[in-house]
C-alpha positions in Angstrom: 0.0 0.0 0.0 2.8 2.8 0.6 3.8 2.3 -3.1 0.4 3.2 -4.2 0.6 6.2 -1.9 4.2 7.3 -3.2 2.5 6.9 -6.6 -0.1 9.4 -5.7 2.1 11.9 -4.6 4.5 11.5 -7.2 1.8 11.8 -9.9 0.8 14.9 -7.8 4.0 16.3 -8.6 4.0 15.6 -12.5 1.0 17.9 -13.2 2.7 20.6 -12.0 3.9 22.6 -15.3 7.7 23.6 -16.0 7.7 26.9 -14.5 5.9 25.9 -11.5 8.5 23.0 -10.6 10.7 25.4 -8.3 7.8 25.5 -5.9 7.8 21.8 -5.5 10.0 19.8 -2.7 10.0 16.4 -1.7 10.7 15.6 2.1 11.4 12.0 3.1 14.3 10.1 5.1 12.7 11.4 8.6 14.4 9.7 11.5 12.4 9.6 15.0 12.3 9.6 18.7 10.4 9.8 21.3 11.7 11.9 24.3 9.2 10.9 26.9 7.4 7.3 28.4 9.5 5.6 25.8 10.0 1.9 26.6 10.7 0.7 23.2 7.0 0.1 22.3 6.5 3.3 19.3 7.6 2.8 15.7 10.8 5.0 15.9 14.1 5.8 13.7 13.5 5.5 10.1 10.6 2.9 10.7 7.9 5.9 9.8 8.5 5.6 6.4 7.6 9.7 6.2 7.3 11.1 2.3 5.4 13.9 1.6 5.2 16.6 -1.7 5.4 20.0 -0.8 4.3 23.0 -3.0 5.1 26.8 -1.5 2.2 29.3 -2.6 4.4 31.5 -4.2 8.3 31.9 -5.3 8.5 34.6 -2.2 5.7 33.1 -0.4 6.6 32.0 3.5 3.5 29.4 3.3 3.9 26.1 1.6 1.4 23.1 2.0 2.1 19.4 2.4 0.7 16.5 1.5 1.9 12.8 2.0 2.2 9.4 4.5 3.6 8.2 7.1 3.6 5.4 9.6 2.8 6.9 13.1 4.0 6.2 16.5 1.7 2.5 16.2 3.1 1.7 12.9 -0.4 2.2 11.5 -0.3 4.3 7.9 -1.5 7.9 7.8 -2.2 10.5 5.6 -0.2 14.2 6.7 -1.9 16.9 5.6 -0.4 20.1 6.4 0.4 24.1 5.7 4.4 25.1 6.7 4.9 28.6 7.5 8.7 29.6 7.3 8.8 32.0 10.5 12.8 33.2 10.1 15.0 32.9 7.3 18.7 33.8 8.2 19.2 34.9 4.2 22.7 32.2 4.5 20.9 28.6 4.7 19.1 28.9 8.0 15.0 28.4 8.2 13.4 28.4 11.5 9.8 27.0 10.3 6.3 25.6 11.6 4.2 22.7 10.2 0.6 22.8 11.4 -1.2 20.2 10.6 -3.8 17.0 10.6 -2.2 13.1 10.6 -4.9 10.7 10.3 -7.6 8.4 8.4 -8.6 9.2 4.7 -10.7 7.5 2.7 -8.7 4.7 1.2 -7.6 1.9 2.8 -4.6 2.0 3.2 -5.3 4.3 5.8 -8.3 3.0 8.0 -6.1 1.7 10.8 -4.3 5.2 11.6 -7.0 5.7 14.4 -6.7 2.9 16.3 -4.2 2.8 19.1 -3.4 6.2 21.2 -4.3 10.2 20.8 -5.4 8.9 17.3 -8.0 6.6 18.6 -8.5 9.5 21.4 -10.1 11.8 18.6 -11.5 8.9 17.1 -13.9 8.0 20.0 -14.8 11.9 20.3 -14.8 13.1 16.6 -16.0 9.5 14.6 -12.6 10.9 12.8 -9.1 8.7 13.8 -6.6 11.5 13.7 -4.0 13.7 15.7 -3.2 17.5 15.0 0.8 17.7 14.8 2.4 20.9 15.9 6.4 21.0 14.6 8.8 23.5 15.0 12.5 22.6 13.5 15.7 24.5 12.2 16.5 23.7 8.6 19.7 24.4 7.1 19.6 24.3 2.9 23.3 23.2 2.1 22.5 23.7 -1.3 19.2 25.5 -3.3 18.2 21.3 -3.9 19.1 19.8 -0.5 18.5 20.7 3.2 18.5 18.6 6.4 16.2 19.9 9.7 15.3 18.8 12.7 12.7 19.7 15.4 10.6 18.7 17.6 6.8 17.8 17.3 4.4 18.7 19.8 4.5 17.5 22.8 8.1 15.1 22.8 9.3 13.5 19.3 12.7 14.5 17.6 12.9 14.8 14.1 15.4 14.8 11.8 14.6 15.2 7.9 15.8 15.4 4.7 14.3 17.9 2.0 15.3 17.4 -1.5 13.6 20.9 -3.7 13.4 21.2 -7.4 14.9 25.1 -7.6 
C-alpha cells in the first residue's frame, strides 16, 4: 500500500507545469524519537516511512502546504496533511519553520487503521474521525538550493530529523 501512496504523490508532482516546478519539494528520510514514556513500544528511527510533496504558494511566499504518508508512532499508515509557515530565514541557509497540521484516516484503505491505538484513537472516540493534530517546529539548514536537512521537535516530545530534497 505505501507504493500506491508514493505513486499518488509522485503523480501529484508531475501535473505541475515547468515553470511551476521550483515551488515543488520532496521531504522524506525522517528519522524519529520519542523523548518521553519511551519503553521501546512506538515505531521510531526510520521505521515511519515519512514522504510527503510540498508546493510553497508563491516563489517569495513563506507558506507552503504538504501532502503525504507516514507510519505513526503505532506503525499504522497515515495520511499528513499540512500548511508550513517559514517564521525566520537567516538569508545564508538557515530556516526556522512551523508545520501545522492534521495526521490521520482518509478515505482509502490503506489508511483506515491510523486511528486505532493512542491520541489517534483518542479523537477517534470523540470526533467519529481517527486522527492527531501535529504541531512542529525545527531548524532547517539548505546546504544547497536542492538539498536541506532539519530537525525539530513535534508537539509534545518527538525529535525529528529530515531530509528535503527541492526542485529550484
Amino acid at each position: 500500500m505505501r507504493g500506491k501512496s508514493v505513486m499518488l504523490l509522485a503523480g501529484l508532482v508531475s501535473l505541475a507545469q515547468a515553470n511551476e516546478l521550483n515551488l515543488y519539494s520532496v521531504n522524506t528520510g525522517s528519522y524519529v524519537y520519542h523523548l518521553t514514556n519511551n519503553h521501546g513500544q512506538y515505531t521510531e528511527n526510520f521505521e515511519n516511512h515519512f514522504f510527503s510533496v510540498e508546493r510553497k504558494f508563491s516563489a517569495d511566499s513563506k507558506y507552503s502546504l504538504l501532502l503525504g504518508t507516514m507510519n505513526n508512532s503505532f506503525n499504522d499508515r497515515c495520511l499528513a496533511l499540512g500548511v508550513r509557515r517559514d517564521w525566520y530565514h537567516s538569508g545564508s541557509g538557515w530556516t526556522f519553520k512551523g508545520v501545522y497540521g492534521y495526521t490521520g484516516e482518509f478515505f482509502f484503505d490503506a489508511f483506515e487503521h491510523c486511528g486505532d491505538h493512542g491520541s489517534y484513537k483518542d479523537f477517534k472516540d470523540a470526533t467519529g474521525i481517527g486522527f492527531s493534530p501535529y504541531i512542529y517546529h525545527a531548524i532547517q539548514y539548505n546546504f544547497t538550493d536542492y538539498f536541506a536537512v532539519e530537525s525539530g521537535i513535534i508537539i509534545p516530545s518527538v525529535f525529528v530529523i529530515s531530509i528535503q530534497w527541492s526542485f529550484r
